[in-house]
MMTF fields as JSON, N, C-alpha, C and O atoms, coordinates in Angstrom:
{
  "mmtfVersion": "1.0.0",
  "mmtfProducer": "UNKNOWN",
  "numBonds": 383,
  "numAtoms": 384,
  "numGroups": 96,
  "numChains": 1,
  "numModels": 1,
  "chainsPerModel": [1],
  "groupsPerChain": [96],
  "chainIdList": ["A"],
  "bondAtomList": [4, 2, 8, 6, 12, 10, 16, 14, 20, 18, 24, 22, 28, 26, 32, 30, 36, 34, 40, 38, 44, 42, 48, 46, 52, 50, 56, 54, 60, 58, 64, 62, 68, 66, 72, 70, 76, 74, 80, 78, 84, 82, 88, 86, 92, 90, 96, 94, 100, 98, 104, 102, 108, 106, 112, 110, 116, 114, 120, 118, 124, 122, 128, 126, 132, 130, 136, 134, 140, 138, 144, 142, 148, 146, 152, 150, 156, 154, 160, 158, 164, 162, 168, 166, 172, 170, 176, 174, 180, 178, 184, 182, 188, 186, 192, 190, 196, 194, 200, 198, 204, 202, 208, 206, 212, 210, 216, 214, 220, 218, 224, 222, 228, 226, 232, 230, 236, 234, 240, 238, 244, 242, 248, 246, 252, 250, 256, 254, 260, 258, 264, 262, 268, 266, 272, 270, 276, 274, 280, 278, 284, 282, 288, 286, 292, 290, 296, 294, 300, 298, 304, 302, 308, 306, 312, 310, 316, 314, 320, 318, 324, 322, 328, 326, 332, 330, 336, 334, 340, 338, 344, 342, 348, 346, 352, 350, 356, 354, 360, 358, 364, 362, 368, 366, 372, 370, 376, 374, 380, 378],
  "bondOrderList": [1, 1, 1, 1, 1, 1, 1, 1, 1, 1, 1, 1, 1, 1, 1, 1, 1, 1, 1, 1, 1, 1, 1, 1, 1, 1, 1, 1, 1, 1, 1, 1, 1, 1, 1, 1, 1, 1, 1, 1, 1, 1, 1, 1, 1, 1, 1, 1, 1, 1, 1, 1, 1, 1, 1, 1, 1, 1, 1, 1, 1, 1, 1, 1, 1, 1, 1, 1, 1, 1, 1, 1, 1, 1, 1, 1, 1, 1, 1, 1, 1, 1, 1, 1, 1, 1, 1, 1, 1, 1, 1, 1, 1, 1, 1],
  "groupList": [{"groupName": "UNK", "atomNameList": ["N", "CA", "C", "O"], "elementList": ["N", "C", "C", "O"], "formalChargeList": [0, 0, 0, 0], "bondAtomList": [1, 0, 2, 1, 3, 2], "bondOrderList": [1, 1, 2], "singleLetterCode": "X", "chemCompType": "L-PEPTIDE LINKING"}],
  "groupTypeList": [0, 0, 0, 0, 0, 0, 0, 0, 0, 0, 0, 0, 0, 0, 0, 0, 0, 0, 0, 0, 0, 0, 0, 0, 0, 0, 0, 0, 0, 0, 0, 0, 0, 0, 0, 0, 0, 0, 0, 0, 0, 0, 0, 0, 0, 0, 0, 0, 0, 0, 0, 0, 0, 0, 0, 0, 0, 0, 0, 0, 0, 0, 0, 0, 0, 0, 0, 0, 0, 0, 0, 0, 0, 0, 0, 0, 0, 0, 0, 0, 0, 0, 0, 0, 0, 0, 0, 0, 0, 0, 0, 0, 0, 0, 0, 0],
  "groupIdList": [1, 2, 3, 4, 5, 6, 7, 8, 9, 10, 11, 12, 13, 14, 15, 16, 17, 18, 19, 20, 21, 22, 23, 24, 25, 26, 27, 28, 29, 30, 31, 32, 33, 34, 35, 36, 37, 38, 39, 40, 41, 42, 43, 44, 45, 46, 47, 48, 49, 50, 51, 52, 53, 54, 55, 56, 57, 58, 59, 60, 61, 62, 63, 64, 65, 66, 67, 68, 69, 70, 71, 72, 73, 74, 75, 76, 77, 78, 79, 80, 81, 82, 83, 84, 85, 86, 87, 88, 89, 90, 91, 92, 93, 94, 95, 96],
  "secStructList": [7, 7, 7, 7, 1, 7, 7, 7, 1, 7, 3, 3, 3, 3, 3, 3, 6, 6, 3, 3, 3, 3, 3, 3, 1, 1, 7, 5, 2, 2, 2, 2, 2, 2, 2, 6, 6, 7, 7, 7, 7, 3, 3, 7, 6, 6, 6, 7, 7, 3, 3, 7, 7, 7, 1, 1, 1, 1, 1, 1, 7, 6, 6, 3, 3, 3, 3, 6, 6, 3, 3, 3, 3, 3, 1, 1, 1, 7, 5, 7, 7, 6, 6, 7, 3, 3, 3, 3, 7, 7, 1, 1, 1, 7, 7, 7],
  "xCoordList": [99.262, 98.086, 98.473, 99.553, 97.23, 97.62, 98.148, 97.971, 98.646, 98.994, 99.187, 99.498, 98.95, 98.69, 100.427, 101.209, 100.702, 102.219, 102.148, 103.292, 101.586, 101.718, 100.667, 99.613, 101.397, 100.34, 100.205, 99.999, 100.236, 100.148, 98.774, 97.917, 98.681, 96.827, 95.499, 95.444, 94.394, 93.467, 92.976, 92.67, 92.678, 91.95, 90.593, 90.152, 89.965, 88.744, 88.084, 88.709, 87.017, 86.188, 84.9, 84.251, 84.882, 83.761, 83.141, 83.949, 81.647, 81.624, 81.496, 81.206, 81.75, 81.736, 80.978, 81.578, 80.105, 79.643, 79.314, 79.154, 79.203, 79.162, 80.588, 80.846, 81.35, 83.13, 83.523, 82.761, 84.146, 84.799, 85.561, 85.65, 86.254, 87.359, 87.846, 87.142, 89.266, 90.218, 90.797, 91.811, 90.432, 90.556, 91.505, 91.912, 91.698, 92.631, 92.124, 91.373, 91.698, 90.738, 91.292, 92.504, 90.379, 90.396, 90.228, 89.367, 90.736, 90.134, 88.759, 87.633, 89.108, 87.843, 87.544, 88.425, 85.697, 85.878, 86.334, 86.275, 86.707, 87.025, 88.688, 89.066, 89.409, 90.91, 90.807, 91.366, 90.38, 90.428, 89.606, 89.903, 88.635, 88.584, 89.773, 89.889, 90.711, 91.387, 92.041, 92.079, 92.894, 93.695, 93.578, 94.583, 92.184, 91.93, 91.831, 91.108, 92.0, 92.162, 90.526, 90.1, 89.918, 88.712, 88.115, 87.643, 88.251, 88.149, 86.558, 86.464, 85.595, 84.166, 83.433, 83.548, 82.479, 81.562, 80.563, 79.605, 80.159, 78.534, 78.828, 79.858, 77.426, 77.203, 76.332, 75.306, 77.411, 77.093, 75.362, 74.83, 74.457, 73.126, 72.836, 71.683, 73.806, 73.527, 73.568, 72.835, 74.536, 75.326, 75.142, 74.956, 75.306, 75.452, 77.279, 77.599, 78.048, 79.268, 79.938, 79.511, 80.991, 81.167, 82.326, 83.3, 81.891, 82.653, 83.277, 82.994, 84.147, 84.853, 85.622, 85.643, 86.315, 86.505, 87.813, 88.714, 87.616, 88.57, 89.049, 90.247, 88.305, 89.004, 89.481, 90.662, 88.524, 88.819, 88.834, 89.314, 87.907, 87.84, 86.077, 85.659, 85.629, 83.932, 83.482, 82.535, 83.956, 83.545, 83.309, 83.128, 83.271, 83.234, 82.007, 81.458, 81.866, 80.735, 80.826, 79.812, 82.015, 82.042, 81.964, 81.749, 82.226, 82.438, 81.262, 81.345, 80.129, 78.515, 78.23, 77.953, 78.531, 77.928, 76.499, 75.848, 76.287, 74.776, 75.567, 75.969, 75.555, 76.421, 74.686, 73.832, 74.758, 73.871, 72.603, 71.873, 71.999, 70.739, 70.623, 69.484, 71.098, 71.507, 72.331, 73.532, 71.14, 72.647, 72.892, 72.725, 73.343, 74.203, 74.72, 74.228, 75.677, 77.083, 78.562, 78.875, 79.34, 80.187, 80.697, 80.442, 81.552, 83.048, 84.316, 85.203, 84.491, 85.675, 85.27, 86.198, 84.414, 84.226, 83.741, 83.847, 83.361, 83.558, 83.826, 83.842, 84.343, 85.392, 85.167, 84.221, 85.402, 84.903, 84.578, 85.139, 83.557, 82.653, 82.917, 82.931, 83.175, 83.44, 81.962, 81.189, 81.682, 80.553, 79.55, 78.542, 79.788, 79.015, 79.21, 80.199, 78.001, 77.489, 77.662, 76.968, 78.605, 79.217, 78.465, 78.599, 77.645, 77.497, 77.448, 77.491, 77.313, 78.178, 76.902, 76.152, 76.535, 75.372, 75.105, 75.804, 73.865, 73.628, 72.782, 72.407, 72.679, 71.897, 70.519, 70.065, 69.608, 67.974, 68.105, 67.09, 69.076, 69.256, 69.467, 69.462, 69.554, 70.298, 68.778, 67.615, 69.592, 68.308, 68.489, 69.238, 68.124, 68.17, 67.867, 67.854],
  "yCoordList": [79.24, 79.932, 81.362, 81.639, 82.548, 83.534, 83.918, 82.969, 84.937, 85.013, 86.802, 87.68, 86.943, 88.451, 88.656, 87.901, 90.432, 90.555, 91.072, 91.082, 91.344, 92.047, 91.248, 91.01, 90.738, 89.578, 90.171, 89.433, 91.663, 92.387, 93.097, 92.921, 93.788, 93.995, 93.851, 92.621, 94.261, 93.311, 92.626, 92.859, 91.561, 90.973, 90.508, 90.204, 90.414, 90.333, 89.128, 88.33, 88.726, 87.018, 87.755, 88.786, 86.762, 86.68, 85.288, 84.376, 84.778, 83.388, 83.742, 84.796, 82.736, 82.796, 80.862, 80.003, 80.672, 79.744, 79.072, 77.865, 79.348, 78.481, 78.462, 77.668, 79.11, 78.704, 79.789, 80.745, 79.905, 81.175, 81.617, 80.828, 82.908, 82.977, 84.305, 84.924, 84.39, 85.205, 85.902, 85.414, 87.857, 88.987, 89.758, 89.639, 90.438, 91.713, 92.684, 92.676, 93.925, 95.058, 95.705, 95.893, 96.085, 97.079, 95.913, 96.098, 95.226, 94.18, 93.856, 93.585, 93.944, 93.671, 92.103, 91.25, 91.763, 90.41, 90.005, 88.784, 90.173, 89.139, 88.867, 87.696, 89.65, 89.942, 88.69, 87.593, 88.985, 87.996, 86.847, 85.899, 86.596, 85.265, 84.442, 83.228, 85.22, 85.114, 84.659, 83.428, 85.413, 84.907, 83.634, 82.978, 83.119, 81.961, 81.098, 80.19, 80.921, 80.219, 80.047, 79.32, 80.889, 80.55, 81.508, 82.635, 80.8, 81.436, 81.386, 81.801, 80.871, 81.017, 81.514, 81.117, 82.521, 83.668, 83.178, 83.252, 82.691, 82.785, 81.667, 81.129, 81.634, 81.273, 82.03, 82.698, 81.557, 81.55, 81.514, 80.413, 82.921, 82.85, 82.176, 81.871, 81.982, 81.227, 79.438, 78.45, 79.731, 78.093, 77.209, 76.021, 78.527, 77.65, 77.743, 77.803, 77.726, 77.788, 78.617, 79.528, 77.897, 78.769, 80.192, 80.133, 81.199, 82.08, 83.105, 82.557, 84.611, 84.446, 85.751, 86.079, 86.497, 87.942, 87.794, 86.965, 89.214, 89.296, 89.947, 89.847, 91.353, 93.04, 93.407, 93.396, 93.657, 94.016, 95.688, 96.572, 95.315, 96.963, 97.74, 98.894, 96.744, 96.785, 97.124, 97.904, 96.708, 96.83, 95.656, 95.854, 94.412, 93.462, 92.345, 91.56, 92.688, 92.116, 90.673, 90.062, 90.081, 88.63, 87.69, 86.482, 88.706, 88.311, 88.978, 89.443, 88.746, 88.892, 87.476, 86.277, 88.619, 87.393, 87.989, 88.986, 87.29, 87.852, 87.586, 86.536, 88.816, 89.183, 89.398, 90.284, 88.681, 89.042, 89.069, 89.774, 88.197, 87.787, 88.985, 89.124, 89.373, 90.766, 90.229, 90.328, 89.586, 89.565, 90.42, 91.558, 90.224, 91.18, 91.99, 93.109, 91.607, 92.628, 92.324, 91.283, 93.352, 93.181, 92.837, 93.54, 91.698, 91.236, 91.988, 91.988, 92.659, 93.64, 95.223, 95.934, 95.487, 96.965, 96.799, 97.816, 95.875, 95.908, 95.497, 94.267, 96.454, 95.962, 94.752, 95.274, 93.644, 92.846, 93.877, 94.938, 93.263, 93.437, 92.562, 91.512, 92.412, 91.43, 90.943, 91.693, 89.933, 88.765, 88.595, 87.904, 89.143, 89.514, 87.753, 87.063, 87.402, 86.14, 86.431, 86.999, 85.904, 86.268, 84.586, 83.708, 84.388, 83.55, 83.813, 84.835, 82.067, 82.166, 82.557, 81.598, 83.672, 83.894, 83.186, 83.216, 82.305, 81.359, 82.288, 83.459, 81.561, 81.976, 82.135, 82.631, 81.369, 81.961, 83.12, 83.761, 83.935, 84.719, 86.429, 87.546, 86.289, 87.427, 88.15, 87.793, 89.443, 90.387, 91.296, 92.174, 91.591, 92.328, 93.459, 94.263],
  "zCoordList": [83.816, 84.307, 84.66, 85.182, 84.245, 84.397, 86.082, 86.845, 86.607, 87.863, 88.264, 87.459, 89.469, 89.495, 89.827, 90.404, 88.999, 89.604, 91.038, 91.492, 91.6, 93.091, 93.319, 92.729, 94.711, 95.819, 96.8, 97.764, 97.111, 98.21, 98.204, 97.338, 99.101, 99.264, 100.053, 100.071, 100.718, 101.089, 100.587, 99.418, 101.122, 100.386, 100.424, 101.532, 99.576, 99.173, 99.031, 98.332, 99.466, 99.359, 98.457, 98.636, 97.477, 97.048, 96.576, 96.75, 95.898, 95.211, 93.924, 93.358, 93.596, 91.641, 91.774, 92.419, 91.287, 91.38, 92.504, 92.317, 93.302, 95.08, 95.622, 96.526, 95.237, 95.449, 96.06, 95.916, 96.483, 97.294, 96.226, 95.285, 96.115, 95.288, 96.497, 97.295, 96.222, 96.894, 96.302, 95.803, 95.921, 94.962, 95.762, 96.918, 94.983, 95.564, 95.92, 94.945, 96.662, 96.721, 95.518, 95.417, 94.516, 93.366, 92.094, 91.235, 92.07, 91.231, 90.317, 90.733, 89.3, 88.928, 89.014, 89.119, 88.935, 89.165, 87.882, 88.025, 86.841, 85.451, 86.015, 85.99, 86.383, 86.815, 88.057, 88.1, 88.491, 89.78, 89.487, 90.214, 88.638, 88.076, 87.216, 87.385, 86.218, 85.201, 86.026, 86.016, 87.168, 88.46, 88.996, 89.27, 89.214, 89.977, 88.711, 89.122, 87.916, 86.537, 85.937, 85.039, 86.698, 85.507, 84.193, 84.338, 82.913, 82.177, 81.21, 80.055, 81.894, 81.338, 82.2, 83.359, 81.864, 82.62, 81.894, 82.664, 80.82, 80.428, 79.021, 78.615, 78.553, 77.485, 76.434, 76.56, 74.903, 73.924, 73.551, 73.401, 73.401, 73.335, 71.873, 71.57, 71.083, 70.013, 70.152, 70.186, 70.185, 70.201, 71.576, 71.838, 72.366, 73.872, 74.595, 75.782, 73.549, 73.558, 75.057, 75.767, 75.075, 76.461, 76.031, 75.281, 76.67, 76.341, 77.586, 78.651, 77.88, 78.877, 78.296, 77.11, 79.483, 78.92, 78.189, 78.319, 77.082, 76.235, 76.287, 76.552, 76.019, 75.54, 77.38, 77.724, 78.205, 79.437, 79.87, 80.579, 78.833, 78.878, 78.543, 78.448, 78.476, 78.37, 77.108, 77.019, 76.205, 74.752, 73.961, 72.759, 74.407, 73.881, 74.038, 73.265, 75.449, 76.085, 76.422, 76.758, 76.347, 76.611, 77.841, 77.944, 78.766, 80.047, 81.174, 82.31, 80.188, 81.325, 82.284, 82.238, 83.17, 84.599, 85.534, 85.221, 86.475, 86.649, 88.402, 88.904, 88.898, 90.297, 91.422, 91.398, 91.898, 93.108, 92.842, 93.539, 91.624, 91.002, 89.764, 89.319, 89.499, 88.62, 87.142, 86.888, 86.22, 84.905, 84.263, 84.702, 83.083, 81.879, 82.855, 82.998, 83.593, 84.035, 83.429, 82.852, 83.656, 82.803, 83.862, 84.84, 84.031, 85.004, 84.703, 85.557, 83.514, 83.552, 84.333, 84.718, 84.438, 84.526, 86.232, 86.917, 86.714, 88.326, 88.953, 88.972, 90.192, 90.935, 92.155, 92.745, 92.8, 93.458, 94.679, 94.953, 95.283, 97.052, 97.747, 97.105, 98.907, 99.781, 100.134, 100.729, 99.827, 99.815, 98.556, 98.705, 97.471, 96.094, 95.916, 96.162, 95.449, 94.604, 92.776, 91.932, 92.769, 90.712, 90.498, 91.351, 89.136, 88.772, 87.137, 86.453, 86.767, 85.127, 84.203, 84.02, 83.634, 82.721, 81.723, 80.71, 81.871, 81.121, 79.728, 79.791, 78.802, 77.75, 77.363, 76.332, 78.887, 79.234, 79.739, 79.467, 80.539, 81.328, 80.227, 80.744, 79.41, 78.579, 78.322, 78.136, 78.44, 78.234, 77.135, 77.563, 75.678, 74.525, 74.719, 73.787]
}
């Protein structure tokens, strides 16, 4: 499982599904999900398929989560908030 190299830092609470998760300050949430071993943010608007960040760099678009009733966000491009609600973007949720 992936693992962060520096465990030093404040740290940061946020939920990702009803769960607490425990970030680093500066972190993005995909980094600090990847950290806590979870690797699906949304689903596949075709298939349904579960899918989960790749590039990490906001060009790919794989890792849309819907943060604080808010979807199509990218989990690589922001940084966690201490109490932000991250949930997994389902495929009714996607906006063209």
């Amino acid at each position: 499982m992936p693992q962060r190299i520096d465990g030093t830092g404040e740290t940061v609470r946020f939920t990702f599904e009803g769960r607490e998760i425990l970030a680093r300050a500066g972190e993005t949430i995909a980094a600090a999900l990847i950290a806590d071993g979870e690797t699906t943010t949304r689903q596949s608007v075709v298939t349904g398929a579960p899918r989960g960040p790749f590039c990490m760099m906001g060009v790919c678009f794989e890792c849309l989560v819907e943060i604080d009733g808010v979807p199509n966000r990218q989990a690589c491009m922001i940084e966690v908030r201490p109490g932000m609600n991250v949930c997994r973007q389902t495929a009714d949720k996607v906006v063209a």
